[in-house]
C-alpha positions in Angstrom: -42.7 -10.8 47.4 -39.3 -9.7 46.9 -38.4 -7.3 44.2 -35.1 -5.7 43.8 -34.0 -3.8 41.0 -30.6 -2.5 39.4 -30.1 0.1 36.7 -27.8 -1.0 34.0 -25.0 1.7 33.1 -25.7 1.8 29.5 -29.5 3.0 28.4 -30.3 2.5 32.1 -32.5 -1.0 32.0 -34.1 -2.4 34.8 -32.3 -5.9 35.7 -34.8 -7.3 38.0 -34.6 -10.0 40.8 -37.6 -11.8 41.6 -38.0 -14.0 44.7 -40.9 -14.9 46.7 -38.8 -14.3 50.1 -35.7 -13.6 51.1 -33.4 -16.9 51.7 -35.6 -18.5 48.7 -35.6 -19.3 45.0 -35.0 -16.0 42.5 -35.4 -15.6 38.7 -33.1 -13.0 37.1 -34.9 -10.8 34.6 -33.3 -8.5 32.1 -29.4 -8.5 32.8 -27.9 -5.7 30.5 -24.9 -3.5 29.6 -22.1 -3.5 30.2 -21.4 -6.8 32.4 -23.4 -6.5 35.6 -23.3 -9.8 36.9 -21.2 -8.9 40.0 -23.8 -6.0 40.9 -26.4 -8.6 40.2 -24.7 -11.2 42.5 -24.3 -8.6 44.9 -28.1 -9.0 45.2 -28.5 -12.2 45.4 -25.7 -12.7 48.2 -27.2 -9.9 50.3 -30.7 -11.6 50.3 -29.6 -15.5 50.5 -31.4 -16.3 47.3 -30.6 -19.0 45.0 -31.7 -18.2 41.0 -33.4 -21.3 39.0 -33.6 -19.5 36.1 -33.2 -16.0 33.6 -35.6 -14.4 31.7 -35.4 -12.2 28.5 -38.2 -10.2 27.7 -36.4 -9.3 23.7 -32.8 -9.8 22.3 -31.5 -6.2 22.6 -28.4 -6.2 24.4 -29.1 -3.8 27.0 -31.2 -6.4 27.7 -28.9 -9.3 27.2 -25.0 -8.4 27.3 -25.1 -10.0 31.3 -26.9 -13.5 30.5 -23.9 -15.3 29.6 -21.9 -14.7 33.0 -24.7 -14.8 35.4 -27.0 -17.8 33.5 -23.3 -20.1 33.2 -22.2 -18.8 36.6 -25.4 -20.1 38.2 -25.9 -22.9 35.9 -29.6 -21.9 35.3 -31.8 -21.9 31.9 -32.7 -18.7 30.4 -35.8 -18.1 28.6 -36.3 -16.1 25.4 -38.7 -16.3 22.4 -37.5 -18.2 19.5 -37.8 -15.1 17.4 -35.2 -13.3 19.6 -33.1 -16.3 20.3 -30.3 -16.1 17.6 -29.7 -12.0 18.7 -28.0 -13.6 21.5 -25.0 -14.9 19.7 -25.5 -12.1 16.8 -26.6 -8.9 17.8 -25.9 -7.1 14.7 -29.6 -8.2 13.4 -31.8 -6.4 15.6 -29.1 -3.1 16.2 -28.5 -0.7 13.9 -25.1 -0.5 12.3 -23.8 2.4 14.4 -24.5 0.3 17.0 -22.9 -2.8 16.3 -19.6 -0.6 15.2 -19.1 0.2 18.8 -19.4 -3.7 19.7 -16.2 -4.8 17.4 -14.1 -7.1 18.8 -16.5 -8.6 21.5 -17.3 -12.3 20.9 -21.0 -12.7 21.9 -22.2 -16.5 22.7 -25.3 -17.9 24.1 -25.8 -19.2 28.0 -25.0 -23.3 27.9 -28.4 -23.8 28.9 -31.5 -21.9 26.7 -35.6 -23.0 26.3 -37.2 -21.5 23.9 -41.0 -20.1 24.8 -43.8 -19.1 22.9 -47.1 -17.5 23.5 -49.2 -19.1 26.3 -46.5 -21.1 27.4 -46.9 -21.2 31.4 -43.7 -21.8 33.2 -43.8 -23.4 37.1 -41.3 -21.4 39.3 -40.6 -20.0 42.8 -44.2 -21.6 43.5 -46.2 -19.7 40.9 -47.3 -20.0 37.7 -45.3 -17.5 35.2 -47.1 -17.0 32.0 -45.3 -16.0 28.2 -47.2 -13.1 26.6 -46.0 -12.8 22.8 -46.3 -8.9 22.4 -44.0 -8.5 18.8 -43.7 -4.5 18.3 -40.2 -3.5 19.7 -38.5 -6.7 18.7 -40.6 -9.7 16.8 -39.9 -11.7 19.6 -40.9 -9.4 22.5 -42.5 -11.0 25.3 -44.0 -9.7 28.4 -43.9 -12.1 31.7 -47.2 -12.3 33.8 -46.4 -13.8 37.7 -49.2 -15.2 39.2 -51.6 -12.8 37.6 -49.9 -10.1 40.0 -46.9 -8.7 38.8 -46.0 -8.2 34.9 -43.0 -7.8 33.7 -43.6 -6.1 30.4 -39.9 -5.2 29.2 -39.9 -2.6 26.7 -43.6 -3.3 25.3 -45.2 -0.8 28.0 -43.4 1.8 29.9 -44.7 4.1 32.6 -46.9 6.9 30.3 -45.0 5.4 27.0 -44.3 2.5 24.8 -41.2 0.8 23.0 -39.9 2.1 20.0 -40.7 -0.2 16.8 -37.9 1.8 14.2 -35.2 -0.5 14.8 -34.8 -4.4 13.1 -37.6 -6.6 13.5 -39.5 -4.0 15.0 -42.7 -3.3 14.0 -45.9 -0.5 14.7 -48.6 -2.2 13.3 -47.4 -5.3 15.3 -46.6 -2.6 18.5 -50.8 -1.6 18.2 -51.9 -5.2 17.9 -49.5 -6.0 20.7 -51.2 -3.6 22.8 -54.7 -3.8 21.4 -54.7 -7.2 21.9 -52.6 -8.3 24.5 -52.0 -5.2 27.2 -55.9 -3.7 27.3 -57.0 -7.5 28.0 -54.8 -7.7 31.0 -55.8 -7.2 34.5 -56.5 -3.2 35.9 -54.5 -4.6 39.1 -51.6 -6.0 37.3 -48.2 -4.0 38.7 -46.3 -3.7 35.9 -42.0 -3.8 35.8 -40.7 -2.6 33.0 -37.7 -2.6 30.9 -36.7 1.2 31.8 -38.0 3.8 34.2 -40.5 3.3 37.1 -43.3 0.4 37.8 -46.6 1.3 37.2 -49.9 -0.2 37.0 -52.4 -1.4 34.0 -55.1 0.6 35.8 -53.1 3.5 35.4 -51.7 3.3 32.0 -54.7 2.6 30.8 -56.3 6.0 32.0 -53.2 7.8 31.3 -50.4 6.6 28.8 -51.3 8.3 25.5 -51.1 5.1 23.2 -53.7 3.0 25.1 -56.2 6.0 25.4 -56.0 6.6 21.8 -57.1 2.8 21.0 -59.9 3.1 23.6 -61.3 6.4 22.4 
């Protein structure tokens, strides 16, 4: 498996790049802020990948400002939960104003080409199967992205010894501790986990040590 990472400026998100091997088939996971697509293309050209497709894990934009350039550049679909979809086009619903006021005079559209997913969904890429988690906390439409049962990318749902913040828009707690209740303890110990900022980490591990899964286990 190939994984390759890049930092965003802003906030620091992980933009990852998927592939099974070098010189094959990539998805694009997470492009944020601001425009990174030529870092991100930078990637792609050094390992002779071709991208089929982009993935969103929520519609904050240090998550989302890059979509538009690399998904049109490539001419791939991007995927997103139909709760998060319209933040694409109009941030100012899931930011808070401060936010947005920094924003003015940028003209935000969605990529020419954009499925919508939902829970369970199972998507059939770069010869695995790619399964939608819903996991509604940090956005309503948060999702978390399981690869062949191996690798999860669980955007800003888990982080390594934390969890997303649910203060913002459409963000909710008592959805955040069903989310992981529900849908993180169930996963997999061996699952390696790739999340939205700061290291990898492991189920196995976060659930011995991050603070918010012990407490619903004690």
């Amino acid at each position: 498996m190939l994984i390759r990472s890049f930092p965003a400026p802003m906030f620091a998100t992980n933009c990852w790049v998927i592939a099974p091997a070098a010189g094959g088939e990539c998805i694009i996971v997470d492009p944020g802020m601001p425009d990174i697509s030529a870092d991100i293309e930078m990637i792609i050209e050094e390992n002779k990948l071709k991208p089929v497709a982009a993935f969103i894990t929520h519609g904050h934009l240090d998550h989302t400002f890059s979509i538009k350039p690399l998904a049109d550049g490539y001419d791939i679909p991007t995927y997103i939960h139909s709760e998060d979809r319209r933040f694409i086009a109009d941030p100012s619903g899931i930011h808070g104003p401060e936010f947005i006021d920094q924003l003015k005079g940028i003209v935000f559209e969605e990529p020419l080409k954009v499925n919508e997913v939902k829970n369970g969904a199972t998507l059939d890429l770069l010869g695995m199967q790619i399964e939608v988690i819903h996991a509604p906390g940090h956005t309503k439409g948060s999702v978390m992205f399981a690869l062949n049962q191996e690798i999860l990318m669980s955007g800003d749902v888990l982080f390594a010894g934390s969890i997303g913040r649910t203060d913002l828009p459409t963000g909710s707690a008592s959805d955040m501790k069903s989310t992981l209740k529900n849908r993180v303890l169930t996963l997999s110990d061996e699952l390696r986990v790739l999340p939205g900022h700061g290291p990898e980490t492991t189920i196995k591990y976060e659930r011995k040590n991050n603070p918010y899964l012990k407490e619903l286990t004690s």
